[in-house]
C-alpha positions in Angstrom: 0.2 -1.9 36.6 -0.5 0.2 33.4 3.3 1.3 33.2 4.6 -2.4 34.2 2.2 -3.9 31.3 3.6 -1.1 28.7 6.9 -1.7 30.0 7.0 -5.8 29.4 4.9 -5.4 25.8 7.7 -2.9 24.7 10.5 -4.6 26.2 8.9 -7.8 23.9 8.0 -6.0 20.9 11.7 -4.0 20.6 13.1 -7.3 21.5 11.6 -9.0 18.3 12.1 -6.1 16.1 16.1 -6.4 17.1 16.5 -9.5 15.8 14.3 -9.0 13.2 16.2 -6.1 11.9 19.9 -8.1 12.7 18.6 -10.9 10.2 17.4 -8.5 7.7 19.8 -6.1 7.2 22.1 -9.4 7.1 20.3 -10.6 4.1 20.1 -7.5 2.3 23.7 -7.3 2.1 24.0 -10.9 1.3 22.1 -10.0 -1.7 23.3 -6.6 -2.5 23.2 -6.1 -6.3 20.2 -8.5 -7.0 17.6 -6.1 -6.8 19.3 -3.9 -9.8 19.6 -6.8 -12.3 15.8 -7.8 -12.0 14.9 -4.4 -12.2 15.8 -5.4 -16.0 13.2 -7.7 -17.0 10.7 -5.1 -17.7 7.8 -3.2 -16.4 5.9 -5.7 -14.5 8.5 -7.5 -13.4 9.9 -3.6 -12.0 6.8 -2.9 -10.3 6.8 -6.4 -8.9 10.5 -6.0 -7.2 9.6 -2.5 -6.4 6.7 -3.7 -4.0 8.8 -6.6 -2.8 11.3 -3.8 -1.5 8.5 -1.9 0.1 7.3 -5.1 1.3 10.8 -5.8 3.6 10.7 -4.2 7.2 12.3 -1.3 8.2 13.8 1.3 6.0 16.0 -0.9 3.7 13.9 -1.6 0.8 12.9 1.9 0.4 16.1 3.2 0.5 17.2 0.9 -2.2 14.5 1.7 -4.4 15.3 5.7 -4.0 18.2 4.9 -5.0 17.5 3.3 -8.1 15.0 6.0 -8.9 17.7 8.6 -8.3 19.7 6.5 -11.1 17.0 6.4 -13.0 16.5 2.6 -12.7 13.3 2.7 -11.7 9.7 4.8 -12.8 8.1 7.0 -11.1 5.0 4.5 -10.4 7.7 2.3 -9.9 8.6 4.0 -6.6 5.1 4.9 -5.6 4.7 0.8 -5.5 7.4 0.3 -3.0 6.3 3.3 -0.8 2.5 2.3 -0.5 4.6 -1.1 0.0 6.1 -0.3 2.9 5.3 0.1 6.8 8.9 1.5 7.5 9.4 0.3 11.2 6.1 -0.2 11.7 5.6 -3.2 9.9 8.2 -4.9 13.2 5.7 -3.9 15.8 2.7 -5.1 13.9 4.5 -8.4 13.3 5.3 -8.3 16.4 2.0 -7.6 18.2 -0.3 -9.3 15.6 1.3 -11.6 13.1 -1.3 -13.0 11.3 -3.0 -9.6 10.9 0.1 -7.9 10.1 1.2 -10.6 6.9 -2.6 -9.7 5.4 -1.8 -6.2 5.7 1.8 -6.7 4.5 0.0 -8.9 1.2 -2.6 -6.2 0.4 -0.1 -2.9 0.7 2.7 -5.3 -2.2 -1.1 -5.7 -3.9 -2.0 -2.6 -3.9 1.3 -1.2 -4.6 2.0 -3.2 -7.9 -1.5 -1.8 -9.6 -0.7 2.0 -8.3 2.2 1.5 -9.9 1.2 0.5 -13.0 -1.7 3.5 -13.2 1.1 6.0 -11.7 3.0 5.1 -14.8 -0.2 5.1 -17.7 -1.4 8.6 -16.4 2.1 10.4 -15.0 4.7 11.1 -17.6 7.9 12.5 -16.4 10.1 13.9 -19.3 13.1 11.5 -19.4 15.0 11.9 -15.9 14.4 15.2 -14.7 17.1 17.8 -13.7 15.9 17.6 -9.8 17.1 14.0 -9.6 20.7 14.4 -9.7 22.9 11.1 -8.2 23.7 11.3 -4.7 25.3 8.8 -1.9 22.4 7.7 0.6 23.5 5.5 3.7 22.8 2.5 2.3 26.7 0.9 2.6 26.4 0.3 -1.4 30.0 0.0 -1.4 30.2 -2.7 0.8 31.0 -6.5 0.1 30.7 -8.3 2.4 31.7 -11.8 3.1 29.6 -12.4 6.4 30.6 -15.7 7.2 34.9 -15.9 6.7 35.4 -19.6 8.2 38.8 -19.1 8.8 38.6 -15.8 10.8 35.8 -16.7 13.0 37.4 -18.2 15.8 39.6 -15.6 16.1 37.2 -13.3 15.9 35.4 -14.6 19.1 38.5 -14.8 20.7 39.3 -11.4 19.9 35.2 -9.9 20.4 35.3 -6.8 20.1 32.7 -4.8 23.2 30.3 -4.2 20.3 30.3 -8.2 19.6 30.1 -8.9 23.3 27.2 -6.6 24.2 25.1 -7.9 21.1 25.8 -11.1 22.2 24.7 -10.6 25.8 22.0 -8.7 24.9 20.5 -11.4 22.8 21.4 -14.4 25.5 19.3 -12.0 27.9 16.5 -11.9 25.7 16.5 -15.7 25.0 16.4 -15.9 28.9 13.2 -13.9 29.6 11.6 -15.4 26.6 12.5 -18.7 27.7 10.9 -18.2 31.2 8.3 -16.6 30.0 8.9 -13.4 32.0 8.3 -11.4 29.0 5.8 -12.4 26.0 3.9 -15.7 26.1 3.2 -16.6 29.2 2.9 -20.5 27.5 4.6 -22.4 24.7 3.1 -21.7 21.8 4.6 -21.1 18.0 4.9 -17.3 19.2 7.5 -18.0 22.1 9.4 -21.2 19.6 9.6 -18.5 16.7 10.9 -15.8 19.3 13.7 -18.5 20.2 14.3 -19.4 16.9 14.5 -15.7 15.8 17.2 -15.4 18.6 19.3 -18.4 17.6 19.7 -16.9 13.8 20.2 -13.7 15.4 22.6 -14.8 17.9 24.7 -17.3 15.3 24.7 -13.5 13.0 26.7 -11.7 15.6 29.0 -14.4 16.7 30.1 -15.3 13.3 29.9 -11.4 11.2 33.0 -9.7 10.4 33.6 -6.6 12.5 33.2 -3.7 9.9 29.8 -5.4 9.4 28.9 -6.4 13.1 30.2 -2.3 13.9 28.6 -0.5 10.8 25.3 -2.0 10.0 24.5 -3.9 12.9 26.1 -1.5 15.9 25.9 1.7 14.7 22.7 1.4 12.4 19.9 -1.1 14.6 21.8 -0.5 17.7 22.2 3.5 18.0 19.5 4.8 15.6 16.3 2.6 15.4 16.4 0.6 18.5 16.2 3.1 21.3 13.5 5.4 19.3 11.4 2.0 18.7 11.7 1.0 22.3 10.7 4.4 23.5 8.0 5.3 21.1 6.4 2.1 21.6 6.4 2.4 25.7 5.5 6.0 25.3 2.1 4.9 23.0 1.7 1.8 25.2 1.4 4.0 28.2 -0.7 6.5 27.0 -2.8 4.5 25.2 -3.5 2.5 27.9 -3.9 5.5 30.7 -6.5 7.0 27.9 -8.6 4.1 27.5 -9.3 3.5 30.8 -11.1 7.2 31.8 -11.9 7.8 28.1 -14.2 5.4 25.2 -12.2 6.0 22.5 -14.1 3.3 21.0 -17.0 4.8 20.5 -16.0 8.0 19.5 -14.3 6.7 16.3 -16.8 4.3 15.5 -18.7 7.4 15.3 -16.3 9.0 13.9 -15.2 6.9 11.2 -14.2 9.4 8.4 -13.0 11.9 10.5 -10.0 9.0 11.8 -9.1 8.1 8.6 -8.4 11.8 7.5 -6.6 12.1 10.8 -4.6 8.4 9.9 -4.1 9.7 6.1 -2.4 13.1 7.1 -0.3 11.6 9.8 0.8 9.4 7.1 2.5 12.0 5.5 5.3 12.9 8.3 8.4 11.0 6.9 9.2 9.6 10.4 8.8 6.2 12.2 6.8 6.8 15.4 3.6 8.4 15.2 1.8 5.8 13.5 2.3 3.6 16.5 -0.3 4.9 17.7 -2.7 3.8 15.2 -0.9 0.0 15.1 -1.8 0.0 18.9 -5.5 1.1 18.3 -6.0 -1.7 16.0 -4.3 -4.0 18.4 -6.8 -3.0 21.5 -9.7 -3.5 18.7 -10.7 0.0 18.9 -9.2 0.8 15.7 -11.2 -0.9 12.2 -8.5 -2.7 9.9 -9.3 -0.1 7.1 -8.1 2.5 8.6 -4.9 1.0 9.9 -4.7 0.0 5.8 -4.9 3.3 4.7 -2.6 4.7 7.4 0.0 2.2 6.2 -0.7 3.1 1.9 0.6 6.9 2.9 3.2 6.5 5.4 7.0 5.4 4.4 8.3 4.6 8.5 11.3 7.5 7.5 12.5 5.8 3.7 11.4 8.9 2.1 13.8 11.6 3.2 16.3 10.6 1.2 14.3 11.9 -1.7 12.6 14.9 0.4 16.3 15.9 1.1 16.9 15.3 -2.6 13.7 17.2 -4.2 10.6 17.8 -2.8 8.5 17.9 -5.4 9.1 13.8 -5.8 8.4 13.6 -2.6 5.3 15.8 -2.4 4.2 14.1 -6.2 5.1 10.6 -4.8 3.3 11.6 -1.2 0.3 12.7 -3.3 -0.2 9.5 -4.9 -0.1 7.4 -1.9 -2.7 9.8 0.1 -5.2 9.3 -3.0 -4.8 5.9 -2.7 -5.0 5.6 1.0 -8.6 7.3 1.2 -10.2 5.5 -1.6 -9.1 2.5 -0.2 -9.7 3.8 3.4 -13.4 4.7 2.1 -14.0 1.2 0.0 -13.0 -0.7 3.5 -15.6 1.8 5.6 -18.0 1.2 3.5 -17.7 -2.6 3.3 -17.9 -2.3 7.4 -13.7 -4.0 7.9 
């Protein structure tokens, strides 16, 4: 029963965050280029835009914005703002598995991030741009332009689908299906189950009308091959195990005993520049074991995986950066403990 119940939640929560991630990596290439010209309007508005980027799921918006910082079109404080900003991946499952939680979360992180910024900023001064950022291509398509919905090639695209087009498609029809019949997520009709459909109909109108260097590149070989199969089993694997430990072991007692001790633990897994282990704090929270706090402060100091660009690039911006956000993430960790949320 334990591995059935993980099995349907995952296949649920991946499920969302595939369309999810189909309609936003649409979007951000829709709107490629907007991001630098507002960057112009000065420091506010930079920190602003910065935490917006941090504030989009996935790893997008902080690739952009280490890209800019690379070009030297963003501060320092303004990347610390779109890296305490953003959930990486992780921000899909929580909207996934508690909307109305994960938005407050998602509000106070772009918060939070916009006033680190600005103090990164008043107390760090880096001389100019520093030798150790030097300009280098990150896989963010920047060369692409894309016109994502060319009227007079679509019906021959659909005549012509390419495998890639025809398994997204399927796959998407599949999910409508269970969603529909309620075999996985809400077992009613509620606004979870009509925005699951909904979410399915964008997603589904996005692969049937994309051109195929788009469809292939971003939507194939990007969601597809690299985030959805790690999502799907990191999220079963933490499901399971989560669930097998809770039923011979209170975990909830021990960290509400333990309440400093699991946001040290939270803050230093924060730090690994990969999606995945934080799940198992996002589940925590979603059992009630875990307080919101420290789920906050786990989310202030990890990135989901948008800072290896820059830990590839230098890592003493990434350790400097890093820093920041772990300051942050236990004095806001500590203010929420203490406040008893």
């Amino acid at each position: 029963m334990i591995i059935l119940n993980a099995f349907k939640h995952s296949l649920m929560i991946t499920g969302f965050i595939f369309v999810m991630m189909l309609v936003i990596e649409y979007i951000n290439v829709q709107t490629r280029g907007v991001w630098h010209d507002v960057m112009k309007r000065g420091k506010w508005m930079q920190y602003v835009v910065a935490a917006l980027l941090g504030a989009i799921p996935g790893c997008l918006g902080a690739f952009t914005a280490v890209t800019l910082f690379s070009h030297g079109m963003m501060s320092l404080g303004a990347l610390v703002a779109t890296m305490i900003a953003t959930s990486g991946d992780e921000a899909f499952v929580m909207l996934a598995m508690f909307p109305g939680k994960a938005l407050l979360l998602i509000a106070l992180t772009f918060l939070i991030g916009i006033v680190s910024g600005f103090l990164t900023d008043k107390f760090i001064k880096l001389p100019g741009k520093p030798d150790w950022l030097r300009e280098k291509d990150f896989p963010l398509h920047e060369e692409d332009n894309c016109i994502c919905f060319p009227r007079g090639e679509i019906k021959r695209q659909l005549q012509q689908s390419s495998m890639e087009r025809v398994l997204l498609v399927g796959i998407i029809l599949m999910l409508s299906a269970v969603i529909f019949t309620g075999k996985i997520g809400p077992a009613e009709w509620n606004w979870v189950r009509i925005t699951l459909l909904i979410s399915m109909l964008v997603s589904l109108f996005i692969v049937s009308t994309v051109p195929e260097h788009f469809l292939k590149e971003h939507l194939w070989n990007h969601i597809v091959k690299v985030h959805i199969p790690k999502i799907f089993l990191w999220t079963f694997g933490t499901l399971l195990v989560i669930g097998v430990l809770m039923q011979y072991i209170d975990i909830t007692t021990w960290i509400a005993g333990n309440l400093v001790i699991t946001l040290l633990i939270a803050v230093l897994i924060g730090i690994i520049p990969e999606s995945g282990p934080h799940l198992v704090f996002v589940t925590l929270f979603f059992n009630g074991t875990l307080p919101f706090g420290i789920l906050l402060a786990n989310s202030i100091v990890q990135d989901g995986h948008g800072m290896i660009p820059l830990l590839a690039e230098s890592k003493r911006s990434f350790l400097l950066v890093k820093s920041i956000n772990v300051i942050v993430g236990l004095m806001v960790g500590l203010l929420f403990i203490g406040i008893g949320l």
